[in-house]
N, CA and C of each residue as an Amber inpcrd file, in Angstrom:
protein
   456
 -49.8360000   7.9020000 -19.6650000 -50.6090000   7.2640000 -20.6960000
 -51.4000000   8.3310000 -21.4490000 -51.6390000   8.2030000 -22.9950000
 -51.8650000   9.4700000 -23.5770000 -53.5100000   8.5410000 -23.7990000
 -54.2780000   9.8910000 -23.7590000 -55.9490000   9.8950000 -24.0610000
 -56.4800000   9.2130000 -24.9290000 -57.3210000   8.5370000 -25.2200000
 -57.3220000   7.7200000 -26.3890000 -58.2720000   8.3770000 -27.1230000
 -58.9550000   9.6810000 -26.9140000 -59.4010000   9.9670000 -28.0220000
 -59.0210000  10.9850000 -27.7960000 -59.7550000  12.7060000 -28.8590000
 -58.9910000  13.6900000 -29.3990000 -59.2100000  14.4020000 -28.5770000
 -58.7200000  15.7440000 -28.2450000 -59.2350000  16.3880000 -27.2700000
 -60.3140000  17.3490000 -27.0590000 -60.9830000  17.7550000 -28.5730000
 -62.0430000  18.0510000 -28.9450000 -62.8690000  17.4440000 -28.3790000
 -62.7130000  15.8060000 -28.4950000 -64.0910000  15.0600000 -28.1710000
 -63.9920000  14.6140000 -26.4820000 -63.0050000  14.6930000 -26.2770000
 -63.0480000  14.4930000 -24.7370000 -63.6000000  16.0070000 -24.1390000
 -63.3780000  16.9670000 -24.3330000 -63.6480000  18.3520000 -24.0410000
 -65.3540000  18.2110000 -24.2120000 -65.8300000  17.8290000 -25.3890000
 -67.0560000  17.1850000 -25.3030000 -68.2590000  16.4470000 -24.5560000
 -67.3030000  15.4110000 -24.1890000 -67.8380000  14.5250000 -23.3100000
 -67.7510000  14.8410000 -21.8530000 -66.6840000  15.4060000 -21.1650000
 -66.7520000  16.1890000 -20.3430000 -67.3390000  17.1330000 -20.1370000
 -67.7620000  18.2180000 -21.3110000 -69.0600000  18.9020000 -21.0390000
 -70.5100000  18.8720000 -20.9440000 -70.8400000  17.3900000 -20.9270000
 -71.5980000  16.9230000 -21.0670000 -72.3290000  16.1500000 -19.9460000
 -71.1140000  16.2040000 -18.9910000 -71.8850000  15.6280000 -17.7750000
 -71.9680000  16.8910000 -16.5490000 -73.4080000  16.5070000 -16.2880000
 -74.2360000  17.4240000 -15.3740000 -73.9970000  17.5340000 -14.3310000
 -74.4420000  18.3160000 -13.0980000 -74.8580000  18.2980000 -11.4490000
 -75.6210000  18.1230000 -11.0510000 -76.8780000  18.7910000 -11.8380000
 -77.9570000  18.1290000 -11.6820000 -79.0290000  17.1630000 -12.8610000
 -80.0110000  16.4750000 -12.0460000 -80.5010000  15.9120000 -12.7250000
 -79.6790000  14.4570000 -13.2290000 -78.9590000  13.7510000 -12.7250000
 -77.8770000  12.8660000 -13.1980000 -79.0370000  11.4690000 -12.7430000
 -78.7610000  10.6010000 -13.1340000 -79.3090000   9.2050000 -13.2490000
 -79.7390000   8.4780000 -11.8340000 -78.7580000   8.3070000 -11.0650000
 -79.0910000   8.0060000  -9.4760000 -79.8240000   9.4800000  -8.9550000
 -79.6900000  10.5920000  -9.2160000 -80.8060000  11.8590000  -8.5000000
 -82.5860000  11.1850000  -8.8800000 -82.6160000  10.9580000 -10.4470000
 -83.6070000  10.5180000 -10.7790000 -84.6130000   9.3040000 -10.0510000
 -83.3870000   8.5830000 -10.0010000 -84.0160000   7.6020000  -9.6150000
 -84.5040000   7.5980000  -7.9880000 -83.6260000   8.5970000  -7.2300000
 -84.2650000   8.6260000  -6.0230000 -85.4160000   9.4730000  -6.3060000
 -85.4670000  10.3040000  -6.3350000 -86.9280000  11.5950000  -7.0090000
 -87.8850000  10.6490000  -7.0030000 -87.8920000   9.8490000  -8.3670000
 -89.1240000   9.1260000  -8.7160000 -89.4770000   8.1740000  -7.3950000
 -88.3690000   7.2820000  -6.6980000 -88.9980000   6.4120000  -6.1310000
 -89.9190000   7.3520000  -4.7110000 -89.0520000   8.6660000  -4.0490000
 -89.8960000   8.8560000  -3.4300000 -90.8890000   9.5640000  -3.4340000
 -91.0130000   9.8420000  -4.4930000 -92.0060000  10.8450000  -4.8760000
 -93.2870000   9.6730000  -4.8850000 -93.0330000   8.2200000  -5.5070000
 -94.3670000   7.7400000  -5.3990000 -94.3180000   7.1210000  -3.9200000
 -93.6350000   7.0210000  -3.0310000 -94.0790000   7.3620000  -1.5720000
 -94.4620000   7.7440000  -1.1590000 -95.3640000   9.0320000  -1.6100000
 -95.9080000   9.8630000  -1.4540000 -95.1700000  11.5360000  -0.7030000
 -93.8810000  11.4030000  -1.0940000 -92.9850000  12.6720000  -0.1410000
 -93.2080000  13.5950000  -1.4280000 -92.7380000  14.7260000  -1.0780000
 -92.9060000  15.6520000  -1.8220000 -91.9470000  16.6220000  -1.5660000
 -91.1850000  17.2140000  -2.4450000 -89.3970000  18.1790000  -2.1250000
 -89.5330000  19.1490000  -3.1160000 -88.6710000  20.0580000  -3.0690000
 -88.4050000  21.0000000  -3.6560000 -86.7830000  20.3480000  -4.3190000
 -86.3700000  21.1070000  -5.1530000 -85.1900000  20.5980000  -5.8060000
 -83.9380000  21.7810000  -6.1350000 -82.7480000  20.8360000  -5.5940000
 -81.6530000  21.8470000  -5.8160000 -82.2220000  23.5810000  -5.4610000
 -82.6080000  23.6710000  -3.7960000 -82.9320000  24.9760000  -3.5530000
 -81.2350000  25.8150000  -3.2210000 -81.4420000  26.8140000  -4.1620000
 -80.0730000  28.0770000  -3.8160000 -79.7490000  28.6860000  -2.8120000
 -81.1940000  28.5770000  -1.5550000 -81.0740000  29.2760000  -0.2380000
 -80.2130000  28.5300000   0.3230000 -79.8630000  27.5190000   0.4640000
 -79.1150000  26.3420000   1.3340000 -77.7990000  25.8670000   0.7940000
 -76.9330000  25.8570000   1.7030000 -75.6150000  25.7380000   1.3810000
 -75.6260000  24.2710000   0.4920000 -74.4170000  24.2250000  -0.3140000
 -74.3980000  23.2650000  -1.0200000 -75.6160000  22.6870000  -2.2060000
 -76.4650000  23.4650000  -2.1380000 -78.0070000  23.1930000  -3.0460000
 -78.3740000  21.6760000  -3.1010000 -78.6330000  21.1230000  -2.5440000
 -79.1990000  19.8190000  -2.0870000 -79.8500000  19.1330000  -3.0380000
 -79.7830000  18.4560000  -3.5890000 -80.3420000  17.4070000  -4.6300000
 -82.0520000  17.7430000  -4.3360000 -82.1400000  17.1910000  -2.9910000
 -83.8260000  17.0630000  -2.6220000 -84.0070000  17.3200000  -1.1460000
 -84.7570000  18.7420000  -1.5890000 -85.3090000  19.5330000  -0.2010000
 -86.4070000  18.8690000   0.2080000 -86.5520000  18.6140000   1.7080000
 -87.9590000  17.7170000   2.1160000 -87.8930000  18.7620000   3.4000000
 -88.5960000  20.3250000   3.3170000 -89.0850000  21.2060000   4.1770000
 -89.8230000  20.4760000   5.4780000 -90.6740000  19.7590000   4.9340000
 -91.2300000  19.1520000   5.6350000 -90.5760000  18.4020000   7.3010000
 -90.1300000  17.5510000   6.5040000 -89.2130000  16.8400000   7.5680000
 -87.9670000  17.8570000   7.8240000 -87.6960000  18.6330000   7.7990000
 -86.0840000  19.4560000   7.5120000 -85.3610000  18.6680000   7.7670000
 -85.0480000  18.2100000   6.2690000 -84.0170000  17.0080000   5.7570000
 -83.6190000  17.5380000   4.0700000 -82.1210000  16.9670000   3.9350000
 -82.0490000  17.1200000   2.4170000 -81.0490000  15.8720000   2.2970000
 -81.2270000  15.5270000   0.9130000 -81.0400000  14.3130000   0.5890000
 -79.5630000  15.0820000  -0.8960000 -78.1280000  14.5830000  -1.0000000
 -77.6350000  14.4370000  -1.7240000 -77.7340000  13.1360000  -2.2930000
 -77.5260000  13.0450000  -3.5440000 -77.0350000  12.0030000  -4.3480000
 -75.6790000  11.9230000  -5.0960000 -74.6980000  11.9310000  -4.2460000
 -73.5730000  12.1230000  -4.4180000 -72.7810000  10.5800000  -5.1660000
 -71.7930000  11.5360000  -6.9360000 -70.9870000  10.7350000  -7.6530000
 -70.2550000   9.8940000  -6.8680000 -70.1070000   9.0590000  -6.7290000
 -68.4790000   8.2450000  -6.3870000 -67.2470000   9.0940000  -6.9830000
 -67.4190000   9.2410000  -8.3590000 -66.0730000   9.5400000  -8.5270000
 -66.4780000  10.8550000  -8.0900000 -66.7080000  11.9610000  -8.6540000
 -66.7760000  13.4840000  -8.1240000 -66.2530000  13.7840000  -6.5890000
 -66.8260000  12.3060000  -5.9900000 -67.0420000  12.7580000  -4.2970000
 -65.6610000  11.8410000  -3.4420000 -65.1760000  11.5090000  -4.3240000
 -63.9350000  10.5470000  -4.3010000 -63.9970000   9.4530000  -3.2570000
 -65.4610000   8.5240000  -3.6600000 -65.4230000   7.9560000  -2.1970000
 -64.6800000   6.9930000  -2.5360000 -64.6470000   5.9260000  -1.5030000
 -63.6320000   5.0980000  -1.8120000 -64.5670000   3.3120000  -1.5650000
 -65.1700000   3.0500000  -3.0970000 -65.5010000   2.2430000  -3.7240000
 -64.9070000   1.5190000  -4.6900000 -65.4960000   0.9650000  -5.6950000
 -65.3930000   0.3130000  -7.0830000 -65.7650000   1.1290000  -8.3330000
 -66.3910000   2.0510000  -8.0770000 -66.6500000   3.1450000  -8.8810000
 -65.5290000   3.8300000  -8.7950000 -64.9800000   4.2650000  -7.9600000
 -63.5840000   5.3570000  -7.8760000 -62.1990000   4.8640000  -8.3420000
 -62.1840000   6.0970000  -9.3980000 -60.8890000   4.8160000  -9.5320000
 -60.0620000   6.8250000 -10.0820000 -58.6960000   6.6690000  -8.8070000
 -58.0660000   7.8570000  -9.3460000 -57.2000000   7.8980000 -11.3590000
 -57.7950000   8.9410000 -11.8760000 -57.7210000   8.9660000 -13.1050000
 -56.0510000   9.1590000 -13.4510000 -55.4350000   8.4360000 -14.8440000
 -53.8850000   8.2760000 -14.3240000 -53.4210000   9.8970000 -15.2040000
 -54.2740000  10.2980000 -16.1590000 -53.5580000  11.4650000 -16.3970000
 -53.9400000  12.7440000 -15.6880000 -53.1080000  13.3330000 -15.9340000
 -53.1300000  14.7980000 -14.9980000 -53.4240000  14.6100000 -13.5460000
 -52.8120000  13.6830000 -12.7850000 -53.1130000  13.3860000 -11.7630000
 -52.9050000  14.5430000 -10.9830000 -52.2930000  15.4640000 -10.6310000
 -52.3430000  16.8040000  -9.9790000 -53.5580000  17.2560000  -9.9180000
 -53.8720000  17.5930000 -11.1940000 -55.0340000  18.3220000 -11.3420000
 -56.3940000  17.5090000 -10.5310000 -56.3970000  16.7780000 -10.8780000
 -57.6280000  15.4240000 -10.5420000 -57.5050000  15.6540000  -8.6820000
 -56.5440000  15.2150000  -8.3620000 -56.1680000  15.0080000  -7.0830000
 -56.7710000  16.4780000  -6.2140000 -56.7660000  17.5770000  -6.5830000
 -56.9130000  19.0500000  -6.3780000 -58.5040000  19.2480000  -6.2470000
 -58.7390000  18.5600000  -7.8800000 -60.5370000  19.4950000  -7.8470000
 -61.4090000  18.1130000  -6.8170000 -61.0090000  16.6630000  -6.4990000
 -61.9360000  15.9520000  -5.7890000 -61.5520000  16.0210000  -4.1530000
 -60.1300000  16.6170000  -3.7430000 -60.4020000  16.6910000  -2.5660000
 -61.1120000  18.0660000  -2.1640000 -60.4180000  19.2610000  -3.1300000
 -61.3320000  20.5990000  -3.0740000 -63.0040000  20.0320000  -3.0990000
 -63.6020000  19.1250000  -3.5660000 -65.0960000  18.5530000  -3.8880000
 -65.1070000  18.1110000  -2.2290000 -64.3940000  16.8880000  -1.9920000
 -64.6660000  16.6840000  -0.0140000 -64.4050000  18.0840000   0.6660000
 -63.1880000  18.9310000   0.3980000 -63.7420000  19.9580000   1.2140000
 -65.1930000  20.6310000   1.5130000 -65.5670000  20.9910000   0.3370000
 -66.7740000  21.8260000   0.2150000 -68.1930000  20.8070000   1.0160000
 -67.8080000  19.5550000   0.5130000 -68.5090000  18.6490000   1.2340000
 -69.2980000  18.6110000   2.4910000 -67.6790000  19.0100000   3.3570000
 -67.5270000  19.0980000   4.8600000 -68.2790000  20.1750000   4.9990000
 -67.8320000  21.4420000   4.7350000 -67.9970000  22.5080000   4.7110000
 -69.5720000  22.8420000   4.9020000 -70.4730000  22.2350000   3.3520000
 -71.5640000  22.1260000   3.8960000 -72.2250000  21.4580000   4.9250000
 -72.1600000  20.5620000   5.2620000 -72.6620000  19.3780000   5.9560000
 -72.6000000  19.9620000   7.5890000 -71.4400000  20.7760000   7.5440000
 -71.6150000  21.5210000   9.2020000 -72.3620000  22.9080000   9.0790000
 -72.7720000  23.7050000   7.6860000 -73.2960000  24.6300000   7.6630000
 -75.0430000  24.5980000   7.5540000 -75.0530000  23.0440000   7.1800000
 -76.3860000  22.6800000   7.0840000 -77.0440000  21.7990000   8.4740000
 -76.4770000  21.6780000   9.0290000 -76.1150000  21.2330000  10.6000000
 -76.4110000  22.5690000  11.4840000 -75.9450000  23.3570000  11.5210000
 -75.1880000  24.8630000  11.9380000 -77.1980000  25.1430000  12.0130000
 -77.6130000  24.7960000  11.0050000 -78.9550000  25.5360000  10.1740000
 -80.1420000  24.4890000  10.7390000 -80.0460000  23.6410000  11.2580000
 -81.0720000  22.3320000  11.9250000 -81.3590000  21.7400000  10.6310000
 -80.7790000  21.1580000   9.8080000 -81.1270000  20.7920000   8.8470000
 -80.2000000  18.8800000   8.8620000 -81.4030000  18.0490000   8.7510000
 -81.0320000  16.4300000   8.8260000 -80.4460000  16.3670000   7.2340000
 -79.7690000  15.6240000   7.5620000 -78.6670000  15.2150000   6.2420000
 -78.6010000  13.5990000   5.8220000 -79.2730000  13.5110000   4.5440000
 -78.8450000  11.9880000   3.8160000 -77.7520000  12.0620000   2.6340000
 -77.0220000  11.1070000   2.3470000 -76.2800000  11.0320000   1.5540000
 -76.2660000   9.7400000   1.1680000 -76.6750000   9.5310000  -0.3340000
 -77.1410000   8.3860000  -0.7820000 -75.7230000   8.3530000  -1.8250000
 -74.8760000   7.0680000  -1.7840000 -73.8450000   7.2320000  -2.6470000
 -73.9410000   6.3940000  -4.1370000 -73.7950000   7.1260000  -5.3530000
 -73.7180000   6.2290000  -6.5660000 -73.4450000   5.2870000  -6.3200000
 -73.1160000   4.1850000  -5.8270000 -72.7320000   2.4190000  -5.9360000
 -73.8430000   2.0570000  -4.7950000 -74.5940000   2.5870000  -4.3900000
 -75.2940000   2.2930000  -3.4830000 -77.2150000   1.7830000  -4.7000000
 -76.8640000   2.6210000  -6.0650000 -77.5840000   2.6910000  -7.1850000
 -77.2640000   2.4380000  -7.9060000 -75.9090000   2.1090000  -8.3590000
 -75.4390000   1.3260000  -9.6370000 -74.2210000   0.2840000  -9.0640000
 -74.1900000  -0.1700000 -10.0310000 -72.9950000  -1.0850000 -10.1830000
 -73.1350000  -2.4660000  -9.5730000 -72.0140000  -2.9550000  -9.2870000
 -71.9660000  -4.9520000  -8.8470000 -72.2260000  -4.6870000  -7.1650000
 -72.3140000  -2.9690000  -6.2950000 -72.5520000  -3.2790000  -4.3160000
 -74.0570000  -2.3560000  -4.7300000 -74.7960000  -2.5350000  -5.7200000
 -75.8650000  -1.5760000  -5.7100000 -77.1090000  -2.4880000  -4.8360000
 -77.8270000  -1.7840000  -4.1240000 -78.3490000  -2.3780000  -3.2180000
 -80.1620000  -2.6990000  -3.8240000 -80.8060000  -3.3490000  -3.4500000
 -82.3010000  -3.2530000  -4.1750000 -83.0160000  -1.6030000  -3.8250000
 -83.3850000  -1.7360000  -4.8400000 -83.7810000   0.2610000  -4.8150000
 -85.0250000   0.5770000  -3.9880000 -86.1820000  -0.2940000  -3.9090000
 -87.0430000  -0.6510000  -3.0110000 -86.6340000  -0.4620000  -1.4030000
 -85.5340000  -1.5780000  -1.1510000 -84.8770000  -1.2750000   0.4930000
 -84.5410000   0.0100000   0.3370000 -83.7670000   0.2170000  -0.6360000
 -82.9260000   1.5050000  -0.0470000 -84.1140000   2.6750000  -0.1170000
 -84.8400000   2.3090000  -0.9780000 -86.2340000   4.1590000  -0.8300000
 -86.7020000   3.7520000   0.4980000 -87.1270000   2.8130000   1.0730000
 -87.5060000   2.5270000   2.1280000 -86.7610000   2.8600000   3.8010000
 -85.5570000   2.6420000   3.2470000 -84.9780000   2.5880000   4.2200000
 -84.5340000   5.0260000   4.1640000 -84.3340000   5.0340000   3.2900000
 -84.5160000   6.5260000   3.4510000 -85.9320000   7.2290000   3.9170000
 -87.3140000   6.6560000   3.3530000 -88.4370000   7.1700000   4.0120000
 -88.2120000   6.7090000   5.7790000 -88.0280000   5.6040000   5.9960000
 -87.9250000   5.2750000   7.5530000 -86.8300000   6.4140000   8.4520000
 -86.2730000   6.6920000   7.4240000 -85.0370000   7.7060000   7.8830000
 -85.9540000   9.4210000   8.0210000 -86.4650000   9.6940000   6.9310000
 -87.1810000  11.4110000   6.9040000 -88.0910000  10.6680000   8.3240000
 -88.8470000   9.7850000   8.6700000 -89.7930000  10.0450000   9.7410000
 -89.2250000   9.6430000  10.9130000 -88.1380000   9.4120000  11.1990000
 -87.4250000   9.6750000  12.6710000 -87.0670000  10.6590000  12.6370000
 -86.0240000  11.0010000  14.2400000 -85.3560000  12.0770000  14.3110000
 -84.2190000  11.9440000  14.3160000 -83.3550000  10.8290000  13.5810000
 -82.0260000  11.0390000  13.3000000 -81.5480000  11.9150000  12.7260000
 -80.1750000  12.5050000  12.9970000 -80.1750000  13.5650000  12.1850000
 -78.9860000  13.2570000  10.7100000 -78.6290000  12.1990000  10.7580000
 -77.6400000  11.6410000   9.6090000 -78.2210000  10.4260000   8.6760000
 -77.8190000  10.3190000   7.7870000 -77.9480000   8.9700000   7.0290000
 -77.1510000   8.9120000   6.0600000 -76.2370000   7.7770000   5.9050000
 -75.5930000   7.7590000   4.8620000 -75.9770000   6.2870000   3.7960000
 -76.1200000   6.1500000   2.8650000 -76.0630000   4.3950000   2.2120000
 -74.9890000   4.2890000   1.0530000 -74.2780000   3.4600000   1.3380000
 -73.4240000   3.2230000   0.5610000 -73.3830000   1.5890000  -0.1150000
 -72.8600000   1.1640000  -1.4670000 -73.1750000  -0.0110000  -1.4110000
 -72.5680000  -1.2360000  -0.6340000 -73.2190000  -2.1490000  -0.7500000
 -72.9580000  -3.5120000   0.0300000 -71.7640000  -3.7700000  -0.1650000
 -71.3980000  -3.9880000   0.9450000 -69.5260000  -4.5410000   1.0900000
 -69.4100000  -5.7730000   0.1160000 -68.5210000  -5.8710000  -0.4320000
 -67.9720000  -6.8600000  -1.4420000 -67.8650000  -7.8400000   0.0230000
């Protein structure tokens, strides 16, 4: 199936979307920030650069795309052109994934992973529970958390 717009403007629009700073990062930031937590952001010392460093608790919080992270939601949907290519850079994206997640492990470092549909869309969960349920998470000693949205 051919692109429906030009490739100028798709080249465009594709350059246009970020890593950081993206819409669900925001929205976790703000909510826990008026929780009173307090992080450092996207630090370079730490594998994978973490959305939100919480030193404190040694915890970091991704806010990981659906599609980027190829989870397997309602948000994901494999793209039909250049499927090679596509197929390559999102499992190369779960590699690196892994990769960190045992290097940040490796390092005593607690790991959340908050997934886009968990913040948008028709399984997005109330944003209230879910900041909540991540602060209840930084003050134990679990060392994982994942939220993903509500099962259809």
């Amino acid at each position: 199936m051919a692109d429906i717009v030009p490739t100028d403007v798709r080249s465009r629009m594709m350059a246009g979307i970020r890593g950081t700073n993206t819409k669900p990062e925001l929205l976790l930031r703000k909510g826990l920030h008026r929780l009173g937590f307090r992080f450092r952001l996207h630090d370079r010392t730490l594998p994978g650069k973490p959305d939100i460093v919480l030193s404190r608790y040694r915890a970091v919080i991704f806010a990981h795309g659906c599609f980027w992270h190829g989870h397997d939601c309602h948000l994901f949907r494999w793209p039909s052109t250049r499927p090679e290519f596509w197929e390559a850079k999102i499992t190369r994206n779960r590699e690196v994934d892994a990769r960190t997640k045992d290097a940040l492990a490796k390092s005593g470092w607690r790991q959340a992973i908050i997934w886009e549909c968990a913040l948008r869309g028709r399984t997005r969960l109330p944003l209230d529970e879910l900041l909540l349920t991540c602060a209840d998470w930084l003050r134990s000693d679990q060392s994982g958390l994942e939220i993903r949205g509500q099962i259809e």
